[in-house]
C-alpha positions in Angstrom: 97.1 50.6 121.6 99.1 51.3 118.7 103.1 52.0 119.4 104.2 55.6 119.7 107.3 56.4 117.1 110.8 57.1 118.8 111.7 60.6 117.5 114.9 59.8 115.8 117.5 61.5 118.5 115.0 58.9 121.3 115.7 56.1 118.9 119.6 57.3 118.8 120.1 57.1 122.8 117.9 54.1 122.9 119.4 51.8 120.8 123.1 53.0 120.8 126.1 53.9 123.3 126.0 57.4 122.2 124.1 60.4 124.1 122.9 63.6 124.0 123.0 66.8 125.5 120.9 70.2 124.9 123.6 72.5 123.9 121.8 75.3 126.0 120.5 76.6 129.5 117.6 77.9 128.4 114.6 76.2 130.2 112.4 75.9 127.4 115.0 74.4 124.9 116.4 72.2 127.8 113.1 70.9 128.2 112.7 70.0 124.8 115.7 68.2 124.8 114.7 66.4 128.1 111.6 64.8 126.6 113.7 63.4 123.6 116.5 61.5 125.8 119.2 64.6 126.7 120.7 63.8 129.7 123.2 66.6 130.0 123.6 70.2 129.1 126.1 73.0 128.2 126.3 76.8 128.2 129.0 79.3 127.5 128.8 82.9 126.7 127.7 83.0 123.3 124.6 81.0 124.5 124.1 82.9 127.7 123.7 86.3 126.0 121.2 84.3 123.5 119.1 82.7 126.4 119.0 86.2 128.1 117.5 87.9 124.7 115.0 85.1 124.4 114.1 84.7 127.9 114.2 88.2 129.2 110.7 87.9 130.8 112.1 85.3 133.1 115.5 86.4 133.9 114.8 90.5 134.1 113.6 90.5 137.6 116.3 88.0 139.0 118.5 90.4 137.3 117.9 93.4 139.0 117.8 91.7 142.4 121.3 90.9 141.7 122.3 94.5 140.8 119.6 95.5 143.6 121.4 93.2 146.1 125.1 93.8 145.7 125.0 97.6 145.8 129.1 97.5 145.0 129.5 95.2 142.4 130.7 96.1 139.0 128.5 95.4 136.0 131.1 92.3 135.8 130.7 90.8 138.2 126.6 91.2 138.0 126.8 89.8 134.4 129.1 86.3 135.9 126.7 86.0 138.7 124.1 86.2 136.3 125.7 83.2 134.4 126.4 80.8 137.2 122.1 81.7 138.3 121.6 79.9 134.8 123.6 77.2 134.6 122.3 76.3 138.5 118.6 76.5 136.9 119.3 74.3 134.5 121.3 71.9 137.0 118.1 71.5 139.0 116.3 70.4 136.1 118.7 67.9 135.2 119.5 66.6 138.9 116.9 63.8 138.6 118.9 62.4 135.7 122.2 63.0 137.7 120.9 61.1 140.6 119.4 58.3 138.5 123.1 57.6 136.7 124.6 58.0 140.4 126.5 60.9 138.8 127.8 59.9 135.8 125.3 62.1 133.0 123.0 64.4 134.0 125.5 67.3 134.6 125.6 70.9 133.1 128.7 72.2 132.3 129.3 75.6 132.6 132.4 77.9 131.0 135.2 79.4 132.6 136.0 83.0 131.4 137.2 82.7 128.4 139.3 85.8 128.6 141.8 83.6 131.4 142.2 81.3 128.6 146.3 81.9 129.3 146.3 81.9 133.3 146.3 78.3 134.5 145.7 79.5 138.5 142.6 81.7 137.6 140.8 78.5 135.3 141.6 76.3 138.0 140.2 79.2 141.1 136.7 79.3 138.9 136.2 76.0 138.1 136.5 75.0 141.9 133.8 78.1 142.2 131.4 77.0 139.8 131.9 72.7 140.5 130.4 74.5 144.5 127.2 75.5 142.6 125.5 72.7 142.3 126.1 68.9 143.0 125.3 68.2 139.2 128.4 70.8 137.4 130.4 70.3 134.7 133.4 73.2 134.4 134.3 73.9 130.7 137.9 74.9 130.2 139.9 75.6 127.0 142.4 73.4 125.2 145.2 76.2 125.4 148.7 75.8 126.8 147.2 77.2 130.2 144.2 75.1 130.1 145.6 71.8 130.1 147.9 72.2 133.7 144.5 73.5 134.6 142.5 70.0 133.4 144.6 68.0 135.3 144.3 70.2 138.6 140.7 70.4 138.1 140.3 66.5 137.3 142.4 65.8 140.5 140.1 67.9 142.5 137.8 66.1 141.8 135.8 68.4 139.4 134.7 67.1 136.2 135.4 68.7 133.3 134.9 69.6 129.8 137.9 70.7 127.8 136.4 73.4 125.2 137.6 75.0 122.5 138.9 72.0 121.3 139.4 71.3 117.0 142.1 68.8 116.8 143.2 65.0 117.3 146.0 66.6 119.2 144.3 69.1 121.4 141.7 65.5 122.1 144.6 63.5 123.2 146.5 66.2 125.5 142.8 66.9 127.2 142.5 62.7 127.6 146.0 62.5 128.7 146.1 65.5 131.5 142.5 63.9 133.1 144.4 60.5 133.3 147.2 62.0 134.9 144.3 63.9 137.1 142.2 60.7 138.0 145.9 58.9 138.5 146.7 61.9 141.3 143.4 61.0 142.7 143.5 57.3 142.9 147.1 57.4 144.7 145.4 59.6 146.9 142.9 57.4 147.7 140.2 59.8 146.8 137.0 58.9 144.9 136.8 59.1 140.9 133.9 56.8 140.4 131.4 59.4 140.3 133.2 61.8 137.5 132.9 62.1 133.8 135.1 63.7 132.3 134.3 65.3 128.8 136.6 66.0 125.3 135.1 68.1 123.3 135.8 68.9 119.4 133.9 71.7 117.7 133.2 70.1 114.3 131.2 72.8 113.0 134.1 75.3 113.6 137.0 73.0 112.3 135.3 72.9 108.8 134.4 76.9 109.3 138.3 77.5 109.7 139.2 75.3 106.3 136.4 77.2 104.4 138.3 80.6 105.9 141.8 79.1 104.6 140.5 77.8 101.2 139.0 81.6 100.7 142.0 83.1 101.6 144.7 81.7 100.2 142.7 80.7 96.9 142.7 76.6 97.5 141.1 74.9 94.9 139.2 72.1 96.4 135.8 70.2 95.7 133.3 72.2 97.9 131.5 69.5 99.2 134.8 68.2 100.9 134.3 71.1 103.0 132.0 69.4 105.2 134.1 66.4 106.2 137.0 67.8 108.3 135.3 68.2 111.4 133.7 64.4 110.5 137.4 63.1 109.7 139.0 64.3 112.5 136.6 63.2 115.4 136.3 59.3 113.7 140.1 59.9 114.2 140.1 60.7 117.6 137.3 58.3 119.0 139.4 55.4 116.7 142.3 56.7 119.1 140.6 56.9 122.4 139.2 53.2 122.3 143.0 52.2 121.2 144.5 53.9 124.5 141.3 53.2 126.5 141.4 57.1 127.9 138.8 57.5 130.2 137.6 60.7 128.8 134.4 61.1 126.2 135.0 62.1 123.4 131.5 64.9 122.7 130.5 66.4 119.1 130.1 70.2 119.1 128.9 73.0 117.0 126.6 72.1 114.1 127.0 73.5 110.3 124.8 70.8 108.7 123.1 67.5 109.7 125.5 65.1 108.9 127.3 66.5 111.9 125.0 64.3 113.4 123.9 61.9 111.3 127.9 60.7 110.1 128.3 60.3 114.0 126.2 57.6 116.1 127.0 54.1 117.3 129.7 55.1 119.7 130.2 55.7 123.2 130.4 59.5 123.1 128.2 62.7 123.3 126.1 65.0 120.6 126.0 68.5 122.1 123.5 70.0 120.2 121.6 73.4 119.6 117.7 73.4 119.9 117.3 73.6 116.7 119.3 71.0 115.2 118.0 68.8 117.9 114.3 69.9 115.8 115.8 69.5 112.4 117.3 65.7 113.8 114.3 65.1 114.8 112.3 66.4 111.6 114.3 64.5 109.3 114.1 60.8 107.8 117.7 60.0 108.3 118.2 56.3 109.8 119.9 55.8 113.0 123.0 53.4 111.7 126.5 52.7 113.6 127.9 55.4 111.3 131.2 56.0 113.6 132.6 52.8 112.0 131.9 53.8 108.6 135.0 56.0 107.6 134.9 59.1 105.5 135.5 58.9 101.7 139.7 58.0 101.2 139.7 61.1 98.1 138.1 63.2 100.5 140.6 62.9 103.1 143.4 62.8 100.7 142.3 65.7 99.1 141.7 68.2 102.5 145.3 66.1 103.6 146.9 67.6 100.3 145.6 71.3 99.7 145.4 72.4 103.4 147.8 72.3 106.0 145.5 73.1 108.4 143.9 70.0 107.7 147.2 68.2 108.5 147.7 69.7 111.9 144.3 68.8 113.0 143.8 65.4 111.6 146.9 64.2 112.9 147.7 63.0 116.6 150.8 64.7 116.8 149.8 67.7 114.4 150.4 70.0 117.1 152.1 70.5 120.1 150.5 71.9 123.4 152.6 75.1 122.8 150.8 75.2 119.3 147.4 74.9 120.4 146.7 79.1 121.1 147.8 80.1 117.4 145.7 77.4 115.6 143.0 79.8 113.3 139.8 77.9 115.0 141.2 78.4 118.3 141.7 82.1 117.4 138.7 82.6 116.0 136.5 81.0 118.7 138.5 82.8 121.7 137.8 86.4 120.1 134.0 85.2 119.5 133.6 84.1 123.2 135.4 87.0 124.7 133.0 89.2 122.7 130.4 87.9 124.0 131.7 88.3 128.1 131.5 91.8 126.5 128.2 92.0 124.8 126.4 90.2 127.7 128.1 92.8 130.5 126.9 95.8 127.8 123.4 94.5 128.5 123.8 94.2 132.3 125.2 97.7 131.9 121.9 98.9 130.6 120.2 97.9 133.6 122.6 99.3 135.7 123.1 102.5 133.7 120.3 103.1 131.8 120.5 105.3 129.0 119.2 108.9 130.4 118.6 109.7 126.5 115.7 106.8 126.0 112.5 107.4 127.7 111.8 104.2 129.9 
């Protein structure tokens, strides 16, 4: 019988260290991303409110038991348990993966509010909550001043996380840093850290949206085509750095803008978080799966972003901000306001179950 083809992202996590996850909890796209090689999974409100539009058919009853079965709840707290009933759905389909790599992939992670994203105690309170949901959880927390106290608490609990909202070289080495000093609690302690896998994420796709922002607003003259490197740049930075120290966080690639998010990024051992549909466009393209990690970005690229945007500076570099910095940094900004609207666009639907409109016929 003739051999079947690899699809390209099958090819990737055969024949390389690096792995991938289905950036979503929605069954059918998790699914997908099961039968090309995902082994992990990740949600957070933006895709929540997403796989509730798409999947309404399968999620409107479960809904209104929860409202039906917790007569005094507030539409918050209908909309969170709502979450955590996801992300355990799409633990169960990943436990058989979980309990084939005795714990190490396999997990889906599953995001903290992002509105405590300055309150250390309450990130640290939810992610022991939502590491009780399943044996197979991954808690997301943000790289903020708050969150990284709360990275280390949460690593020396034992929970496994993955730091979020994450952009920089700096913010990758204070998340690595705090879960060594977690795991280190945990060892002295005797307690077990052979089973945990800690994540570092950095949000490519929304580094090189914040340089496009700056370049617009403050009239920057640069190549346009450089524009699609910083995210690139900085994470061949920080996985150069995190094989130098031997930190045993992963380092994991987040939020596509174009394919070379991808394609600029294999060989190493780290993680491709990735939408459904770049997952489809990966595997609809003809782009060979090389050891790209190890080739660097173009030198005039680099020198070019490092010259014309500040920005640039701060995040390329491993001491371009300090932890105290981390909150006012644009991307950060930008992706705390997006992710706190959607906690509030995901309770406005709950809200319409609750308190349907008495104006619309029904």
């Amino acid at each position: 019988m003739p051999e079947v083809a690899l699809s390209p992202l099958r090819q990737m996590v055969s024949t390389t260290p690096t792995d991938y996850w289905n950036d979503s909890c929605s069954t059918e796209e998790l699914s997908y991303g099961l039968e090309h090689g995902a082994v992990g999974a990740t949600t957070n409100p933006v895709i929540v409110l997403g796989v509730l539009k798409k999947e309404m058919g399968q999620w409107r009853e479960r809904l209104n038991r929860i409202i039906t079965d917790n007569a005094t709840w507030s539409e918050t707290e209908v909309a969170w348990r709502l979450v955590e009933q996801m992300a355990a759905n799409g633990a169960r389909l990943l436990l058989p993966v979980f309990e084939r790599h005795q714990g190490r992939k396999g997990r889906l992670s599953i995001q903290t509010n992002p509105a405590f994203y300055r309150n250390t105690q309450a990130l640290v309170q939810q992610a022991d909550h939502f590491n009780s949901l399943a044996p197979n959880m991954q808690v997301k927390l943000p790289v903020t001043a708050a969150g990284i106290p709360a990275i280390e608490e949460a690593t020396f609990r034992g929970i496994s996380i993955n730091a979020t909202v994450s952009f920089s070289v700096s913010q990758a080495i204070a998340v690595a840093e705090a879960v060594e000093r977690g795991l280190e609690r945990r060892e002295a302690g005797g307690l077990d850290i052979v089973h945990m896998s800690p994540v570092a994420t950095i949000m490519v796709g929304r580094n090189d949206d914040w340089m496009r922002v700056l370049t617009a607003r403050d009239g920057i003259d640069i190549d346009p085509s450089y524009l699609d490197w910083p995210g690139i740049a900085t994470f061949q930075r920080a996985y150069g750095i995190f094989r130098q120290r031997g930190y045993r966080a992963r380092l994991l690639v987040a939020a596509y803008r174009h394919l070379g998010h991808w394609s600029e990024l294999i060989g190493g051992d780290f993680i491709h978080s990735m939408p459904c549909e770049w997952a489809r466009k990966a595997n609809a393209s003809d782009l060979k799966i090389e050891n790209t990690i190890q080739k660097p970005v173009c030198p005039e690229i680099i020198d070019a972003l490092y010259e014309k945007i500040p920005d640039f500076r701060r995040a390329y570099e491993p001491d371009g901000m300090t932890v105290a910095e981390f909150d006012g940094f644009g991307a950060t900004v930008r992706t705390l306001r997006g992710f706190i609207e959607a906690v509030h666009d995901l309770t406005a639907v709950v809200r319409d179950f609750m308190l349907p409109n008495p104006d619309v016929r029904h």
